[in-house]
Backbone as ProteinMPNN parsed JSONL, in Angstrom:
{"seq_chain_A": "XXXXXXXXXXXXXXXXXXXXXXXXXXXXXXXXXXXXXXXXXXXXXXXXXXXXXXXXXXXXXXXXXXXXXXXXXXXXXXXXXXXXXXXXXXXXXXXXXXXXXXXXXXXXXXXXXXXXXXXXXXXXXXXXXXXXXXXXXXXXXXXXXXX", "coords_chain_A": {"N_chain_A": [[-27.75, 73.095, 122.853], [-30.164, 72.933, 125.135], [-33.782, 73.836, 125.2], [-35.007, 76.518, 127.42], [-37.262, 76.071, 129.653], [-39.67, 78.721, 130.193], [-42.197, 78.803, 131.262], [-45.263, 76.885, 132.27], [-47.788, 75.035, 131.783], [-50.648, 72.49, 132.921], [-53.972, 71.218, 131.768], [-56.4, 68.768, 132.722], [-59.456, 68.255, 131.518], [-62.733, 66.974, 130.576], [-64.078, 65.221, 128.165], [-66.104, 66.649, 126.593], [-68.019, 68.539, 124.396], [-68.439, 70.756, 125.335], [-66.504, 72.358, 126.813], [-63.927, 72.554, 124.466], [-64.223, 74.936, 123.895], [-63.231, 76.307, 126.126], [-60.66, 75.019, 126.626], [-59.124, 76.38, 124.238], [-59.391, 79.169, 124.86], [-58.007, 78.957, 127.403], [-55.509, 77.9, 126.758], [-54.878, 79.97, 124.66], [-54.672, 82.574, 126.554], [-52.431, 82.016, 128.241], [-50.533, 81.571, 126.677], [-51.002, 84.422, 126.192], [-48.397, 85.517, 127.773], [-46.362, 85.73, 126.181], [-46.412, 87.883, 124.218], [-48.104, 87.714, 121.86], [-49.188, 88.438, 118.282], [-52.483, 89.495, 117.254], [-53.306, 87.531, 115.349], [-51.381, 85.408, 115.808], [-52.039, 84.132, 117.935], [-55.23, 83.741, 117.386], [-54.019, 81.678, 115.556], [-53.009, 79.73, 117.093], [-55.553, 79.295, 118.764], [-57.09, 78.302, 117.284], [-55.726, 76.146, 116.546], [-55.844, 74.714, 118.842], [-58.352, 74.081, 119.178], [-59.463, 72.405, 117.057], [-57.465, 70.221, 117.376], [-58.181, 69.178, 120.05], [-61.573, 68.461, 119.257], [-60.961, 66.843, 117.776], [-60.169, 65.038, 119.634], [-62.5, 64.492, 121.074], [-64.616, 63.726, 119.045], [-62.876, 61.604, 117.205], [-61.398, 60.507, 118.8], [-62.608, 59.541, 121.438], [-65.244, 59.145, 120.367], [-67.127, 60.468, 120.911], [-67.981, 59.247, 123.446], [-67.401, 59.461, 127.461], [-63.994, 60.879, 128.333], [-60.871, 61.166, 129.336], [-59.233, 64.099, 128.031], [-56.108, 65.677, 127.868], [-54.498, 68.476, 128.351], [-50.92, 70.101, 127.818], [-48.985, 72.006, 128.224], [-46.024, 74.358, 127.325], [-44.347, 77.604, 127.651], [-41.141, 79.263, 125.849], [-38.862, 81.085, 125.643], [-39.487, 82.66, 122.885], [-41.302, 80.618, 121.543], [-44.273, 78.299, 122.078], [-45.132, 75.258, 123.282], [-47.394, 73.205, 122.273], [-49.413, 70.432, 124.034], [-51.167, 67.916, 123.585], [-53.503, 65.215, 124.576], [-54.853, 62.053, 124.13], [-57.208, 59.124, 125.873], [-58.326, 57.612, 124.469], [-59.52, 55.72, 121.116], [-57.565, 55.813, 119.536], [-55.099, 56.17, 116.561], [-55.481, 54.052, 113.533], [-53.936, 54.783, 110.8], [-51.702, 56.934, 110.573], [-50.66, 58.431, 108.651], [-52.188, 58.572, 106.391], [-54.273, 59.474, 108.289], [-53.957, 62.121, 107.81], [-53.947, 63.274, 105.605], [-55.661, 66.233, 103.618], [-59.017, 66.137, 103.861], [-58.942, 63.65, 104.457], [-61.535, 62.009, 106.696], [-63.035, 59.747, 109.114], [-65.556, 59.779, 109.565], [-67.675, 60.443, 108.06], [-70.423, 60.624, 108.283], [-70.959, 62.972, 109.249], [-71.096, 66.484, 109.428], [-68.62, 67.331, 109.029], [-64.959, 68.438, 107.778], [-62.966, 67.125, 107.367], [-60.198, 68.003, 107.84], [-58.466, 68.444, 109.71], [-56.181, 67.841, 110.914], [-54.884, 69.356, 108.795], [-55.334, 72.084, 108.734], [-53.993, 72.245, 111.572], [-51.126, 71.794, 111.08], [-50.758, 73.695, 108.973], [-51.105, 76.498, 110.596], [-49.371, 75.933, 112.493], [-46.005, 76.123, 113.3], [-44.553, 73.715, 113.517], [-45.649, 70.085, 113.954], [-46.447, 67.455, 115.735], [-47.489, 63.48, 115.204], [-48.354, 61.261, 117.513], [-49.728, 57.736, 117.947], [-51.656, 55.418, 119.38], [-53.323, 52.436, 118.344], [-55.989, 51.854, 120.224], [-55.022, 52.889, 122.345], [-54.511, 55.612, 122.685], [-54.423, 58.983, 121.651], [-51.476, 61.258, 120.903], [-50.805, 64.497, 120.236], [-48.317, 67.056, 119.531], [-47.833, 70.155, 119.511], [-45.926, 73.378, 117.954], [-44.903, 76.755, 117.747], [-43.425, 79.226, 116.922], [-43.238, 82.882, 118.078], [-43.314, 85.417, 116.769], [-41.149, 88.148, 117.715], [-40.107, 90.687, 116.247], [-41.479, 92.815, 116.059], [-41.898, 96.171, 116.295], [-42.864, 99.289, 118.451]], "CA_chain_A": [[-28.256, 73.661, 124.095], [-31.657, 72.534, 124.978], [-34.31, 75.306, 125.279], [-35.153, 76.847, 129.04], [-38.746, 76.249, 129.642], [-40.169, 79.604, 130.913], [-43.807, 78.439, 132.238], [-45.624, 75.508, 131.799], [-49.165, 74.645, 132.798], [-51.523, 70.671, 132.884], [-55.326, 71.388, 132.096], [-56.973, 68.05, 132.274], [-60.914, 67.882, 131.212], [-63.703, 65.76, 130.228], [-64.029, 64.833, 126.683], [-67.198, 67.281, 125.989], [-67.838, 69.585, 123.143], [-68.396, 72.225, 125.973], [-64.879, 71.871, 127.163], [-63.499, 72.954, 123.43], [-64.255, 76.513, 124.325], [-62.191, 76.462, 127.605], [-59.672, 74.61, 126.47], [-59.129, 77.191, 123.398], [-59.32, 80.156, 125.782], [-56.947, 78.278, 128.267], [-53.925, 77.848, 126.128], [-54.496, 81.64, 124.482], [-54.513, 83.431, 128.109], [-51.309, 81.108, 129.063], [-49.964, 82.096, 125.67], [-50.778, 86.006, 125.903], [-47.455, 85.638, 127.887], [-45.152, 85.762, 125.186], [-46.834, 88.85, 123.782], [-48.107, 87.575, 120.547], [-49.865, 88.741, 117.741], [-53.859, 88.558, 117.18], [-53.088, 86.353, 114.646], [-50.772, 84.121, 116.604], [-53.129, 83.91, 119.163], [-55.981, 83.151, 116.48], [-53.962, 80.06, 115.027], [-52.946, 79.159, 118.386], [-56.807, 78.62, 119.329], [-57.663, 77.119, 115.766], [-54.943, 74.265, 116.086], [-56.133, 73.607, 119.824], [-59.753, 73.49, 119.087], [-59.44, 70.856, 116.17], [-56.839, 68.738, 118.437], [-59.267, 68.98, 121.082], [-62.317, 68.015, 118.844], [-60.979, 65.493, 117.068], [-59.94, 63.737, 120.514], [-63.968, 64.175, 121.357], [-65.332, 62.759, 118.044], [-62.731, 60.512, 116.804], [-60.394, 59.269, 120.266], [-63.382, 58.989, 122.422], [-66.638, 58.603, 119.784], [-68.199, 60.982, 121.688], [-68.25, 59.287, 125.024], [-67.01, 60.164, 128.587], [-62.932, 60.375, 128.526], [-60.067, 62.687, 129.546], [-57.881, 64.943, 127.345], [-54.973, 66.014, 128.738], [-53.732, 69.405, 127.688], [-49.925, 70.416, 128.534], [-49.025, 73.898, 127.495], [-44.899, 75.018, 127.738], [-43.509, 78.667, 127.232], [-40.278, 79.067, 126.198], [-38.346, 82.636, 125.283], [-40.024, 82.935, 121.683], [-41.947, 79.723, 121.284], [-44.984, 77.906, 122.329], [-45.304, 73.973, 122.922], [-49.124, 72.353, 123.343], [-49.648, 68.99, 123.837], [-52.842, 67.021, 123.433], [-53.717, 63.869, 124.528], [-56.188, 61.115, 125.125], [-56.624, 57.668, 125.483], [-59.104, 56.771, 123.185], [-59.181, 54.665, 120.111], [-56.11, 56.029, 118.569], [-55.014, 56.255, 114.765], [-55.104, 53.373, 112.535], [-52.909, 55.495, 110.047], [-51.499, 58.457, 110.616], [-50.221, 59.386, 107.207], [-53.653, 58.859, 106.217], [-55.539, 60.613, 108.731], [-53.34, 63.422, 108.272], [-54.288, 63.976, 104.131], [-56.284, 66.572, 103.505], [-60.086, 65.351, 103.555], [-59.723, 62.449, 104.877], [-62.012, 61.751, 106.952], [-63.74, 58.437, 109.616], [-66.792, 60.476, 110.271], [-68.073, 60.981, 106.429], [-71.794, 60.852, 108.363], [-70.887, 64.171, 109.966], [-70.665, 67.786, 108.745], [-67.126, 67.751, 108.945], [-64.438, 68.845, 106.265], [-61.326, 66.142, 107.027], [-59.349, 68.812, 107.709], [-58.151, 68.991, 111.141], [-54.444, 68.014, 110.85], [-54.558, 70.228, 107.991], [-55.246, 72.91, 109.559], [-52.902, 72.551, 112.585], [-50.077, 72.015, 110.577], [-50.761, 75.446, 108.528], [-51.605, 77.263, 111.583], [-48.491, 75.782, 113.711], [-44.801, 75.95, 112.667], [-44.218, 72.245, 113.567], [-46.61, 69.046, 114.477], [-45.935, 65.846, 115.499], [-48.694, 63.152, 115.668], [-48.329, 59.679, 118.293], [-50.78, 57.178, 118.426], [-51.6, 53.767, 119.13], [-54.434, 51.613, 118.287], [-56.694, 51.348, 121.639], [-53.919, 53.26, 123.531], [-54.627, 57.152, 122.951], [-53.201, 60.17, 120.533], [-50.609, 62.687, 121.46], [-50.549, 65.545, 119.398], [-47.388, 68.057, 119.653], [-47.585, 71.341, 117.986], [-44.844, 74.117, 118.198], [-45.44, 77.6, 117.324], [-43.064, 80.632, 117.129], [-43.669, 83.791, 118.803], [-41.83, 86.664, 116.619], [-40.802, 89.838, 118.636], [-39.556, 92.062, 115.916], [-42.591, 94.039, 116.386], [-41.925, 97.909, 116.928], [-44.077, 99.699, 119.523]], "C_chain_A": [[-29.777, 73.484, 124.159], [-32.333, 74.215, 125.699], [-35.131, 75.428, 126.933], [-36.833, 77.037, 128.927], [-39.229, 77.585, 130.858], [-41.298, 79.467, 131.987], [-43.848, 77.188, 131.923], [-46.812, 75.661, 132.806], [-49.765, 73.127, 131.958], [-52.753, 71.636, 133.157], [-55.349, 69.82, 131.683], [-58.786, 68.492, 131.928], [-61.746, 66.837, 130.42], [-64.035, 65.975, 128.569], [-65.485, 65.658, 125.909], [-66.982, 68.518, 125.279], [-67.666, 71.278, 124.098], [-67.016, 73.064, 126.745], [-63.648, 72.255, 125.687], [-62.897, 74.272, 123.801], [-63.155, 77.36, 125.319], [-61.012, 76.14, 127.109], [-58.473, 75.941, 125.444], [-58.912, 78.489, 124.284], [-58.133, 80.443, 126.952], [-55.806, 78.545, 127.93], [-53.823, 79.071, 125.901], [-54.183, 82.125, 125.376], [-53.272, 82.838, 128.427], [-50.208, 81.455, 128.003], [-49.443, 83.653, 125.867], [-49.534, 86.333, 126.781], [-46.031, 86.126, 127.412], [-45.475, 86.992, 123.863], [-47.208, 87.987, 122.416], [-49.13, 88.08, 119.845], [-51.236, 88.149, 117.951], [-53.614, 88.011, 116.531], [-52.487, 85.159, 114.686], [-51.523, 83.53, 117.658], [-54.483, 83.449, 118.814], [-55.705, 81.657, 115.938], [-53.232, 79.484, 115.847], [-54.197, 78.384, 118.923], [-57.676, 78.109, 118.333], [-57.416, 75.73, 115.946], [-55.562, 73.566, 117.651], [-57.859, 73.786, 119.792], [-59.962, 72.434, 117.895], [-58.722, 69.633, 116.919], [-58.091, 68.488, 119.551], [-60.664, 68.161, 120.681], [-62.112, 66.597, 118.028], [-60.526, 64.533, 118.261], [-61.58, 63.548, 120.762], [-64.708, 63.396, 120.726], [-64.229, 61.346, 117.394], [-61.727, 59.818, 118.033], [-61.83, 58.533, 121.03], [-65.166, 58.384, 121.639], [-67.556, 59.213, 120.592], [-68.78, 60.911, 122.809], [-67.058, 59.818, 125.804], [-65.337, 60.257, 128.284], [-62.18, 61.697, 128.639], [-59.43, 63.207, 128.117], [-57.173, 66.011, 128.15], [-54.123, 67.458, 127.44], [-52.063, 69.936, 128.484], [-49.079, 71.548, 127.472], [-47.035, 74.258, 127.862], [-44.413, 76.333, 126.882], [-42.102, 78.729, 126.746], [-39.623, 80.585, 125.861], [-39.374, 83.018, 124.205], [-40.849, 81.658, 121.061], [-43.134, 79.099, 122.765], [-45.393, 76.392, 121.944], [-46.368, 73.403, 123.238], [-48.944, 71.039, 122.63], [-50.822, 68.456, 124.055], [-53.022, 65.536, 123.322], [-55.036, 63.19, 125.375], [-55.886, 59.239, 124.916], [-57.623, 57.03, 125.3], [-58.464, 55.635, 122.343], [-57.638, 54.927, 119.88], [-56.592, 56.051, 117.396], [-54.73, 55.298, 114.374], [-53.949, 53.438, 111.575], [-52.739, 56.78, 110.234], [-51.336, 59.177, 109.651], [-51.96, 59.591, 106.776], [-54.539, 59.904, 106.624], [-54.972, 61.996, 108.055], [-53.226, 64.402, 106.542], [-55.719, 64.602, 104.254], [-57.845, 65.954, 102.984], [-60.76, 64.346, 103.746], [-60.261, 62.533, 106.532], [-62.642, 60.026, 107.759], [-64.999, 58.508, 109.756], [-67.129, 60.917, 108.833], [-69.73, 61.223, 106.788], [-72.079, 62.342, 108.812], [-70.573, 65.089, 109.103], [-69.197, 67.493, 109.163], [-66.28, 67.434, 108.066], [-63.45, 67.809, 106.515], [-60.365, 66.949, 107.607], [-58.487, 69.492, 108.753], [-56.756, 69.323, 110.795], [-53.795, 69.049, 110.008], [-54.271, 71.778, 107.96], [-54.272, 73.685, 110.754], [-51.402, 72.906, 111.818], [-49.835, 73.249, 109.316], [-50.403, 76.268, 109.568], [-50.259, 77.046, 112.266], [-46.929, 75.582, 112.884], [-44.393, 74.243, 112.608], [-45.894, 71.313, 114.784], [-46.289, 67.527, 114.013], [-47.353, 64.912, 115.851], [-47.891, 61.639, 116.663], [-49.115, 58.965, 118.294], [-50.946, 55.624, 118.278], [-53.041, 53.236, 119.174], [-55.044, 51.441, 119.529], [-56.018, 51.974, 122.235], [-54.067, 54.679, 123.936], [-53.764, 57.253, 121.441], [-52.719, 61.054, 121.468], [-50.429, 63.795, 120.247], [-49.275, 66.806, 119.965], [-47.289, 69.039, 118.516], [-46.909, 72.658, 118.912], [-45.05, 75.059, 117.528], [-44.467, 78.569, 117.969], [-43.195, 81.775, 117.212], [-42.695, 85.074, 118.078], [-42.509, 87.625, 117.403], [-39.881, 90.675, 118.04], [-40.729, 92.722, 115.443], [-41.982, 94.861, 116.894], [-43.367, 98.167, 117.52], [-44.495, 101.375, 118.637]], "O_chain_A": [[-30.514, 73.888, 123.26], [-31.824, 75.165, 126.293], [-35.729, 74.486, 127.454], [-37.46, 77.892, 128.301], [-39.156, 77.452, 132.079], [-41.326, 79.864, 133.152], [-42.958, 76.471, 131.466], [-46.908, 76.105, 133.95], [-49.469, 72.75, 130.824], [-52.866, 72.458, 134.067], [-54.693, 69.399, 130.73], [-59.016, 69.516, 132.571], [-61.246, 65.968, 129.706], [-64.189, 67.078, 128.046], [-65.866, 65.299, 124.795], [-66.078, 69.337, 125.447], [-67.136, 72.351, 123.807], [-66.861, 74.242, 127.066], [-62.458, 72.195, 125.994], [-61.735, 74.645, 123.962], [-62.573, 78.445, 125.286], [-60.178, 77.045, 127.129], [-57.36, 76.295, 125.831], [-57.708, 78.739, 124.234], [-57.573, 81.48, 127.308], [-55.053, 79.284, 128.564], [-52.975, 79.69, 126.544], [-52.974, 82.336, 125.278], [-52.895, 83.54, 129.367], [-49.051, 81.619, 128.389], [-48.304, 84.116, 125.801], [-49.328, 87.545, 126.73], [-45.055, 86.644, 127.956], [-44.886, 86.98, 122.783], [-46.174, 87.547, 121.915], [-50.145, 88.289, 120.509], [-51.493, 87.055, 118.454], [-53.472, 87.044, 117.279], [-52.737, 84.152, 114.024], [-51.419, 82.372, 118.063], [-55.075, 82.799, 119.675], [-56.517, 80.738, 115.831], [-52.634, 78.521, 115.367], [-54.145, 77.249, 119.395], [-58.777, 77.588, 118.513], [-58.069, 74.701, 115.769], [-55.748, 72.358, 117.797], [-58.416, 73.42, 120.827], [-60.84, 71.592, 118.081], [-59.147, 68.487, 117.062], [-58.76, 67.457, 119.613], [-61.044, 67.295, 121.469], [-62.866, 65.656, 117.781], [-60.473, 63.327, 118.02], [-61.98, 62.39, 120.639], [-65.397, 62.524, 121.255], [-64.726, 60.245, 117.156], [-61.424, 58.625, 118.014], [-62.04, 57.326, 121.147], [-65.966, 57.583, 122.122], [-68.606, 58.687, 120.964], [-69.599, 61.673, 123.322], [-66.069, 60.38, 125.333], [-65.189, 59.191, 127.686], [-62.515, 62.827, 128.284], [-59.232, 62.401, 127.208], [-57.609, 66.919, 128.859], [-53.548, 67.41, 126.353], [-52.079, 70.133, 129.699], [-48.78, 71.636, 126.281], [-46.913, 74.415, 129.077], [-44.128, 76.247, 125.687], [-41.525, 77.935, 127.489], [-40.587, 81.345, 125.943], [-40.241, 83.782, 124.629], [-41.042, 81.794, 119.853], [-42.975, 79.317, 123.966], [-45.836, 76.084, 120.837], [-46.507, 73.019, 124.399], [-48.603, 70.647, 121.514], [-51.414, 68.833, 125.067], [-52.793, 64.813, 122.352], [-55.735, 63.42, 126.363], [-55.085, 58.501, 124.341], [-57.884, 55.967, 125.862], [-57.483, 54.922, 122.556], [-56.73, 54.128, 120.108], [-57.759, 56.003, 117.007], [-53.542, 55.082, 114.616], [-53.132, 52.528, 111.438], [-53.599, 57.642, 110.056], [-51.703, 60.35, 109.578], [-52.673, 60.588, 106.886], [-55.205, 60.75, 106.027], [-55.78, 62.899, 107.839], [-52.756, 65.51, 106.283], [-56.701, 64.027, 104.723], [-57.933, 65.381, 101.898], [-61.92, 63.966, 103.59], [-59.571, 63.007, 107.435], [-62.691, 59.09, 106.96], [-65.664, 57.512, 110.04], [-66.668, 62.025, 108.559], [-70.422, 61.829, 105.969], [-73.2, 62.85, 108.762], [-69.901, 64.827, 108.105], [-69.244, 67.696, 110.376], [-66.442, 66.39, 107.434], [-62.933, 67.565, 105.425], [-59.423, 66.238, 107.958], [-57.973, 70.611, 108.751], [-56.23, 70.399, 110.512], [-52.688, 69.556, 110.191], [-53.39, 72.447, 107.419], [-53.925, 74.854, 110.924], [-50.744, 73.941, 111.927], [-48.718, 73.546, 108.892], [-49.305, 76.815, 109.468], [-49.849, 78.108, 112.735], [-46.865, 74.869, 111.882], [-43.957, 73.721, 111.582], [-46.643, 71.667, 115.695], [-46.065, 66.843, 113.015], [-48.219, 65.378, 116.591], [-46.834, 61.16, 116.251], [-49.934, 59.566, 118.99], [-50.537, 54.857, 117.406], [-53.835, 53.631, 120.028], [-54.406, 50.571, 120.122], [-56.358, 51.673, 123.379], [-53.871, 55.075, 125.085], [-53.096, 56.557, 120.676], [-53.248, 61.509, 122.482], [-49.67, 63.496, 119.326], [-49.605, 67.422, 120.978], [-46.938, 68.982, 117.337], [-47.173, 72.936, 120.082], [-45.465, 74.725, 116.418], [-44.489, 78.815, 119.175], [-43.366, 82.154, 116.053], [-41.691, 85.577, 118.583], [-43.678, 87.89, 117.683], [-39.034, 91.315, 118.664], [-40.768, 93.151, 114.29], [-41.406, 94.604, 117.951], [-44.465, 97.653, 117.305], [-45.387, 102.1, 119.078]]}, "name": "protein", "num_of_chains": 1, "seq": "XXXXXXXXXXXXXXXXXXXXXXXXXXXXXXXXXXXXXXXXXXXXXXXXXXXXXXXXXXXXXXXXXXXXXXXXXXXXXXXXXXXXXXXXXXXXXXXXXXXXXXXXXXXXXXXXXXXXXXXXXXXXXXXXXXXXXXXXXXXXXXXXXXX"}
């Protein structure tokens, strides 16, 4: 039985660091739907501010380009999608080990994917050379919370 999509919302925006913030804010508020914990709602806006940043610094290199966020509710889960159509991934297994790193000139730890996929029950990565990344990450919403 496939699962009954409750909501669903499309933010597009422009590939800037200032645009992180929103984006992050975006999905939580569209989230706080499904009642979830601060802490679900914390590594909800962890995993989409690293997807988001890593389309800024490594899809687009820091110039102009969209990312496409697509957000679905469903009873007890939460599906975000992230995409751009940047460079893409060379390797995915690769990118996706802790540490590694394309950007070794930059403060940054490697550690995006690493991150998401802690933070998110499931994550899928897509990507093609010159074509864009899609990122899919899936995140369950428990409701055996007492009031």
């Amino acid at each position: 039985m496939e699962k009954q999509v409750k909501n669903e919302m499309k933010i597009e925006l422009l590939s800037k660091s200032a645009n992180e913030a929103f984006a992050r804010i975006s999905v939580a508020a569209f989230a706080s739907q499904l009642d979830p914990t601060i802490e679900e709602i914390a590594d909800i806006k962890t995993s989409v501010s690293e997807a988001v940043t890593n389309a800024i610094i490594h899809g687009y290199n820091n110039a102009e380009g969209i990312i496409k966020i697509k957000t679905k509710l469903y009873e007890d889960e939460i599906e975000i999608e992230i995409s751009d159509t940047g460079s893409g991934i060379e390797n995915i297994e690769e990118a996706r080990e802790p540490l590694y790193t394309t950007k070794g000139n930059l403060e940054r730890s490697g550690m995006g994917f690493t991150i998401m996929e802690n933070f998110m029950d499931e994550l899928s990565v897509e990507s093609i050379v010159g074509l864009g990344t899609k990122i899919v990450m899936t995140k369950k919403i428990k409701k055996e919370r007492t009031t």
